[in-house]
C-alpha positions in Angstrom: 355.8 92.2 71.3 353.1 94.7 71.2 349.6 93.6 72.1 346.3 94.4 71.4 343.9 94.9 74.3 340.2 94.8 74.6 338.1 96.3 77.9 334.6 95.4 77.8 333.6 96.8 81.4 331.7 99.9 80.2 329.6 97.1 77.8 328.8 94.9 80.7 326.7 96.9 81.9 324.0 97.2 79.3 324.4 93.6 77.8 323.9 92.2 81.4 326.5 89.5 82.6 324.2 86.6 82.3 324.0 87.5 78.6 327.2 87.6 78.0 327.9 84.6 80.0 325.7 82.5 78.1 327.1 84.0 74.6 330.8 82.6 75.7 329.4 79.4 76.1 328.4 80.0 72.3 331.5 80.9 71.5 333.4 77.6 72.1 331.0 75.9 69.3 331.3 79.0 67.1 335.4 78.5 67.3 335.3 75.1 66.9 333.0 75.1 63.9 335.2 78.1 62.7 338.8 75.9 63.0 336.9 72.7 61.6 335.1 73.6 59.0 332.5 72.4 59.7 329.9 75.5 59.2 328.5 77.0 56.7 330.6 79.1 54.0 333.4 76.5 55.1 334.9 76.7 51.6 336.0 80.3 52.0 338.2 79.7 55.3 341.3 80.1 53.2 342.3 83.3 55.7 342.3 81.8 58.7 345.6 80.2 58.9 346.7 82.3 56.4 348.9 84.5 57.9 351.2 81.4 59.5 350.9 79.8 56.1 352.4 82.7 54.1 355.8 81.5 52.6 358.3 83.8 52.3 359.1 83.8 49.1 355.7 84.9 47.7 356.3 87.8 50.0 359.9 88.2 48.4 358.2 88.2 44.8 355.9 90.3 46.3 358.3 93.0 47.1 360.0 92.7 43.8 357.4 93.4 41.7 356.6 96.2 43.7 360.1 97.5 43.4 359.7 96.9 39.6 356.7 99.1 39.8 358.3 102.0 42.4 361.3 102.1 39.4 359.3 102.8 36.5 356.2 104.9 37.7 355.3 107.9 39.2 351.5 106.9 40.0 350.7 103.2 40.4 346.7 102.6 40.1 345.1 99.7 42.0 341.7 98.5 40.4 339.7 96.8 42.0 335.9 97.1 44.4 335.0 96.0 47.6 337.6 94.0 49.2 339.4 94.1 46.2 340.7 98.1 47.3 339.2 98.9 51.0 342.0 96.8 53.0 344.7 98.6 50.6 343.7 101.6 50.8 342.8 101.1 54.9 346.6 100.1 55.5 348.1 103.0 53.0 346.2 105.6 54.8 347.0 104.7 57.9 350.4 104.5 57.9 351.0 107.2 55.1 351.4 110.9 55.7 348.3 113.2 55.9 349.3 114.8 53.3 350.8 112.4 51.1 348.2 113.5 48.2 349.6 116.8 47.7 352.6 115.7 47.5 354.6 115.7 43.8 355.0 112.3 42.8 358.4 110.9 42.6 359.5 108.0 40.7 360.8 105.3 43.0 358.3 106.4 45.9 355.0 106.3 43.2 351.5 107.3 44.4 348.8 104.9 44.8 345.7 105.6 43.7 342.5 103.8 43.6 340.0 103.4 40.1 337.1 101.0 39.8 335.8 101.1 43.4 333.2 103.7 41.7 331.3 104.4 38.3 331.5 107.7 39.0 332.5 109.8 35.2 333.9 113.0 36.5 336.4 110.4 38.8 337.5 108.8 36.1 337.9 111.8 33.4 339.9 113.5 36.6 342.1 110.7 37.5 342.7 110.2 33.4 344.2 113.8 33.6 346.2 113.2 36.4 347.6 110.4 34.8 347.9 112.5 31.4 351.9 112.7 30.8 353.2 110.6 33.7 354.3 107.1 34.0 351.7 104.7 35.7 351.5 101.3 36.4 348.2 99.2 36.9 347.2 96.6 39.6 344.4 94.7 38.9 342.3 92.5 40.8 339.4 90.2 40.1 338.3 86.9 40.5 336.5 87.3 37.4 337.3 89.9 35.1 334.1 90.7 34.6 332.7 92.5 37.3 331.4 96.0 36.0 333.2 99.0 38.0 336.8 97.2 37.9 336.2 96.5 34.0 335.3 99.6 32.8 338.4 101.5 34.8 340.9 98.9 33.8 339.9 98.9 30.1 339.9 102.7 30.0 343.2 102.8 32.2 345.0 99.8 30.0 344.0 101.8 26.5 345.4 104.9 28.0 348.7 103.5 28.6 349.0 101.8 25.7 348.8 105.1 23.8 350.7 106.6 26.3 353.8 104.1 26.0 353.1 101.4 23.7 352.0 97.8 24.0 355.4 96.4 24.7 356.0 98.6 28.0 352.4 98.3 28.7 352.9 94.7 29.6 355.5 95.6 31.5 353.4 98.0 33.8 350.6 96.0 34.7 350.3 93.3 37.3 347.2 91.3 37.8 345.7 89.8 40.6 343.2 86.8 39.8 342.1 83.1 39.7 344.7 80.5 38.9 343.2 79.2 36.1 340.0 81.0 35.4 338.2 83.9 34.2 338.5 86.9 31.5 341.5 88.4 33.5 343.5 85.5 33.9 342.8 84.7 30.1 343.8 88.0 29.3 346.8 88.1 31.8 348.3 84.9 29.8 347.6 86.1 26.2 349.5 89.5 27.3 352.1 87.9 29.6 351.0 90.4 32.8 353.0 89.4 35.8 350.0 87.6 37.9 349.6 86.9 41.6 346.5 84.6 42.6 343.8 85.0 45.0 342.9 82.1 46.8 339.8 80.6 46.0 338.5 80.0 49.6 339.2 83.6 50.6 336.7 86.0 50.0 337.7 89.3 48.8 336.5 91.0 52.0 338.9 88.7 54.3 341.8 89.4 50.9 343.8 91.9 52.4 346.6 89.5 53.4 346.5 88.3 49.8 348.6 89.7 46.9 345.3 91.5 46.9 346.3 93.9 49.6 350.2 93.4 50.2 351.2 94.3 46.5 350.0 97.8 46.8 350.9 97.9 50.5 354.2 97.1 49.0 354.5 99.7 46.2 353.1 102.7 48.6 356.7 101.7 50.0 355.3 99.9 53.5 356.4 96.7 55.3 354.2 93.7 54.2 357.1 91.3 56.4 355.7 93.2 60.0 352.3 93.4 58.8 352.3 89.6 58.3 353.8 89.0 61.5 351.5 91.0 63.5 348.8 89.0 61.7 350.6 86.0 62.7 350.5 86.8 66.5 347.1 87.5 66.6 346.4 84.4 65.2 348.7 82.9 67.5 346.5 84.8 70.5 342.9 84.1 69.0 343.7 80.5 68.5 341.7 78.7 71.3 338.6 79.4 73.1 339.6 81.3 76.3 338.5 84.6 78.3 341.7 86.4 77.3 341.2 85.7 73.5 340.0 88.8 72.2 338.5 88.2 69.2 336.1 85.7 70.9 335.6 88.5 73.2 334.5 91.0 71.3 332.5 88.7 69.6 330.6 87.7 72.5 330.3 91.0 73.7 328.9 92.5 70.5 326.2 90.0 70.0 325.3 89.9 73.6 324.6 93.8 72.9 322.9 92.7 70.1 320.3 90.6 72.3 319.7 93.2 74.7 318.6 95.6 72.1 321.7 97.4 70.7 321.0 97.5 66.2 323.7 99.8 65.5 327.8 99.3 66.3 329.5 102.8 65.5 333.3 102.1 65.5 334.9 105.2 66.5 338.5 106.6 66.0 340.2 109.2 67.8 343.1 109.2 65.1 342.3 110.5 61.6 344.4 108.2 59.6 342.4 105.8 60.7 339.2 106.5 58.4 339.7 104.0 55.5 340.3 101.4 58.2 337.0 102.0 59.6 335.5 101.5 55.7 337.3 97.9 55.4 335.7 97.0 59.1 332.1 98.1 57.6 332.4 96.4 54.4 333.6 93.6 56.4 330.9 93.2 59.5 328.0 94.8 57.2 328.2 92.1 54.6 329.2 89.1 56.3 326.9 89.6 58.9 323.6 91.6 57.3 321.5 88.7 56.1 318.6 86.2 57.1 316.8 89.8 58.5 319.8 90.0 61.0 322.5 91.4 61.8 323.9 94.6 63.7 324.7 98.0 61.6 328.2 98.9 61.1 328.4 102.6 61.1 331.8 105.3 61.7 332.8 108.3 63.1 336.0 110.1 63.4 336.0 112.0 66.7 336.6 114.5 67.6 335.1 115.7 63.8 332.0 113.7 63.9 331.2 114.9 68.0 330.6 118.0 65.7 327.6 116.8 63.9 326.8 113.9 65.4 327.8 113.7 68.9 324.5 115.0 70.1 322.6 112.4 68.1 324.8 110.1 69.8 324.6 111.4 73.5 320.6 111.7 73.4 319.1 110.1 70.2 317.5 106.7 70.4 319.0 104.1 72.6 319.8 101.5 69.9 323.4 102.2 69.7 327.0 101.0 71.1 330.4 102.4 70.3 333.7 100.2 69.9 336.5 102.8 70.1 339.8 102.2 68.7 342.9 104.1 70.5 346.1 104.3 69.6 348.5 104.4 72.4 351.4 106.2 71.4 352.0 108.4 68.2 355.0 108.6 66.1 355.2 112.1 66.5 355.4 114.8 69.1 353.5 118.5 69.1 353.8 120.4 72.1 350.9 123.5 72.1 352.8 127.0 72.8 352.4 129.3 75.1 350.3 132.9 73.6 351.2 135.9 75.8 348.0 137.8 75.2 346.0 133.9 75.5 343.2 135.9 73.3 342.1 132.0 72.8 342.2 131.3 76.2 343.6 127.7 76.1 347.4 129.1 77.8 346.6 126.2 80.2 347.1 123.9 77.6 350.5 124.9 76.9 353.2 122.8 76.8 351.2 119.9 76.4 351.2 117.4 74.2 348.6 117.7 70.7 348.0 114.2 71.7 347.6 114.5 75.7 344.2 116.7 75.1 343.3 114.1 72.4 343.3 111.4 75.0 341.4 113.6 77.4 338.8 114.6 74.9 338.9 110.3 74.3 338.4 109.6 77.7 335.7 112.7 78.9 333.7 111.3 75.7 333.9 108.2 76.7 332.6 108.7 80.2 330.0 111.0 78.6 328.2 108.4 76.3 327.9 105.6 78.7 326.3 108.4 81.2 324.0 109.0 78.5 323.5 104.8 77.8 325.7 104.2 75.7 328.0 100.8 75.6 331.5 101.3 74.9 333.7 98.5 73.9 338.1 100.0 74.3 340.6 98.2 71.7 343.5 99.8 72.6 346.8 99.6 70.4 350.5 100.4 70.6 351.0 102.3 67.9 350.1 102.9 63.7 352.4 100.8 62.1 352.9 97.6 60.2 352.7 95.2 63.1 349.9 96.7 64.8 347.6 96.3 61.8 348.4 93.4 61.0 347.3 92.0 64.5 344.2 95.0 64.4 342.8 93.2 60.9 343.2 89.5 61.7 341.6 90.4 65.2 338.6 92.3 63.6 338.6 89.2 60.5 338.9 86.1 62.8 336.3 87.9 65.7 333.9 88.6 62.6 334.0 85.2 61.7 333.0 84.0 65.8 330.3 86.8 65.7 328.5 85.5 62.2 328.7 81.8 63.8 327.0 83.8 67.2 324.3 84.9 65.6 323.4 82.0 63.3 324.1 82.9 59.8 326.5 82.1 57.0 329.3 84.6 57.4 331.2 84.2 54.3 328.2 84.5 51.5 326.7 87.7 50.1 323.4 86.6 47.9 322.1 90.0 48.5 324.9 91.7 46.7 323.3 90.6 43.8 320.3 92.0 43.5 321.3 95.2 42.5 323.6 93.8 39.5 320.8 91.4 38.2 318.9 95.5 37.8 321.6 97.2 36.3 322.7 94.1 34.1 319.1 94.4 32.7 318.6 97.7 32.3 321.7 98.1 30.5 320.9 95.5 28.2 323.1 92.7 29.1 323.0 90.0 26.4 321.5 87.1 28.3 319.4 89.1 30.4 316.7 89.4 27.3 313.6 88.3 29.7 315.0 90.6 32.6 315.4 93.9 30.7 311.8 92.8 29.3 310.4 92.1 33.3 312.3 95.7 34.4 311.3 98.0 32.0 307.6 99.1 33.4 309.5 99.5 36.8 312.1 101.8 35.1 309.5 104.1 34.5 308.6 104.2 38.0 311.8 105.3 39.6 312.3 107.6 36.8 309.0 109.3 36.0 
């Protein structure tokens, strides 16, 4: 099988092998309080053996309620915030064409779009146009049912197809992925008889993407949830023990050793453009399990060779606080050979006849060389290839070495208290019944930001 490989030798450097040394003696305790749960956040551990524990026949009803969908619609919407869309839409982009967007929809091969991830107006008055005239399905997921940018797209979304094709179809057309037995959208889900999928309550919707939470729409965007399973499967197989060719406790190790010796900000870098959305799922997923108790390292992204563009000289000579883990993908799917010009007015004739991708790799490697000359760490993952298999293993590696890491650097890596803060404000502001004494305690603020 394909495997994943890590190369930490341009990191070594900086973090300093006693450092690092020391952190995979850490690491042993961090697994072992990971497996046992025995840390804290130990109720949300659910994902860890969740790839080997997947049955197959929730994958099977998986793909036939996908296949229901890919029938009937032409656009397929996924609701949902956070966790609830990023692994989706990480695993869709990356192994969709570049230009799947402006493509014409076809029924049987639907598009998937995303809603409630913003509470932007315009996006929703836009994607309601879209929509305008065309079958649609709706996926969507909450624990609750209640959290604010999901429930204001579903409800606009679910009263749009009802006009559009009735209440009858309507049920037919949306899916819903919730709590077993709790919460607005499972009560609503049984009164309307909504096919439902659950998420599990100990996994949080940032480590969901192996749920129903990810694979359904994975599924309908007409990819294979069976391979990307079993690529998570092997990586759990090869993370499973403490060991210096594990390597998620590798990366782990190395990152936080970084972290000691100085290094604030982790940019993960692609070389490969369909990899974008992938780096927004590893943010979301580093940046709030790990950004608490006045810790933690800052998950930024760049696409290269774009970002060496605009950022590449804050990179090569801005402050010294940084460390890059590249991703590279081995092999492509496709092949582009650069033609020869007979007047070479552009003068890159020397390039002809190579491969789009063989200059890529060269512009990977000469940056590469180039950042650690300016003090840079770089950490290498390389894989195979973009398909189904290799991220699967990619998101259970970056998932179970996340775990490791928060256990590294001594916080709870499966909480978010600080998420709420901002809801508690807007819950007030807007008037929330029950939030009488905060919309009271708010409202000289308000007119501080706003004056």
């Amino acid at each position: 099988m394909k495997t994943l490989g890590i190369d930490i030798r341009h990191a070594l450097y900086f973090a300093g092998e006693n450092r690092y040394e020391a952190m995979e003696e850490k690491a042993v305790g961090a697994i072992s309080t990971l497996d046992e749960g025995t840390g804290a956040g130990s109720d949300f551990l659910g994902w860890v053996k969740l790839p080997s524990a997947t049955p197959d026949c929730l994958l099977t009803d998986i793909k036939a309620t996908a296949d229901i969908l890919r029938k009937e619609c032409e656009y397929v919407v996924c609701v949902g915030i956070g966790g609830s869309y990023l692994g989706a839409k990480a695993v869709i982009s990356a192994l969709s064409d570049s230009f799947a967007d402006y493509h014409a929809p076809v029924q049987g091969n639907p598009k998937v779009l995303f809603a409630g991830q913003n509470i932007g107006e315009e996006y929703i008055h836009d994607l309601k146009n879209l929509l305008s005239g065309h079958t649609f399905g709706i996926i969507v997921i909450s624990k609750s049912g209640t959290t604010t940018e999901p429930a204001i797209a579903f409800r606009m979304l679910k009263d749009m197809l009802v006009a559009q094709c009735g209440a009858d179809k309507t049920r037919k057309l949306i899916v819903a992925i919730t709590d077993e037995k709790r919460g607005a959208l499972r009560t609503l889900a049984d009164q309307e008889g909504y096919k439902t999928f659950v998420i599990p309550d100990n996994v949080g919707g940032r480590f969901s993407v192996l749920t129903p939470v990810g694979l359904l729409p994975i599924a309908v965007a007409g990819h294979d949830i069976t391979k990307l399973i079993a690529g998570a499967v092997g990586m759990e197989s090869d993370t499973l023990r403490p060991s210096a060719d594990n390597p998620a406790q590798t990366y782990a190790c190395m990152r936080n050793a970084l972290y000691e010796s100085g290094k604030k900000i982790e940019l993960l870098v692609n070389f490969n453009p369909k990899l974008h959305y992938f780096s927004e799922w590893w943010k979301q997923l580093y940046g709030e399990s790990e950004g608490k108790d006045h810790k933690g390292i800052f998950p930024a992204s760049v696409d290269f060779t774009t970002d060496l563009h605009s950022m590449g000289q804050w990179i090569q000579q801005g402050e010294r606080t940084i460390f890059e883990t590249v991703i590279s993908v081995k092999q492509p799917a496709v092949e582009e050979r650069i033609p020869s010009d007979a007047q070479n007015l552009d003068g890159i004739n020397y390039l002809a006849g190579k491969r789009v991708d063989e200059v890529n790799k060269m512009a990977e490697l000469g940056t590469c060389i180039a950042h650690v000359d300016g003090g840079v760490p770089v950490i290498r993952i390389e894989v195979h290839s973009l398909d189904e298999y290799t991220l699967g293993q990619l998101i259970y590696f970056f998932e179970r070495a996340c775990g490791i890491s928060g256990y590294l650097l001594g916080v709870n890596p499966f909480d978010q208290p600080g998420v709420e803060a901002y809801k508690k404000n807007m819950f007030a502001l807007l008037g929330k019944p029950g939030y009488e004494k905060e919309t009271e305690a708010i409202a000289a603020r308000r007119d501080s930001f706003e004056s």
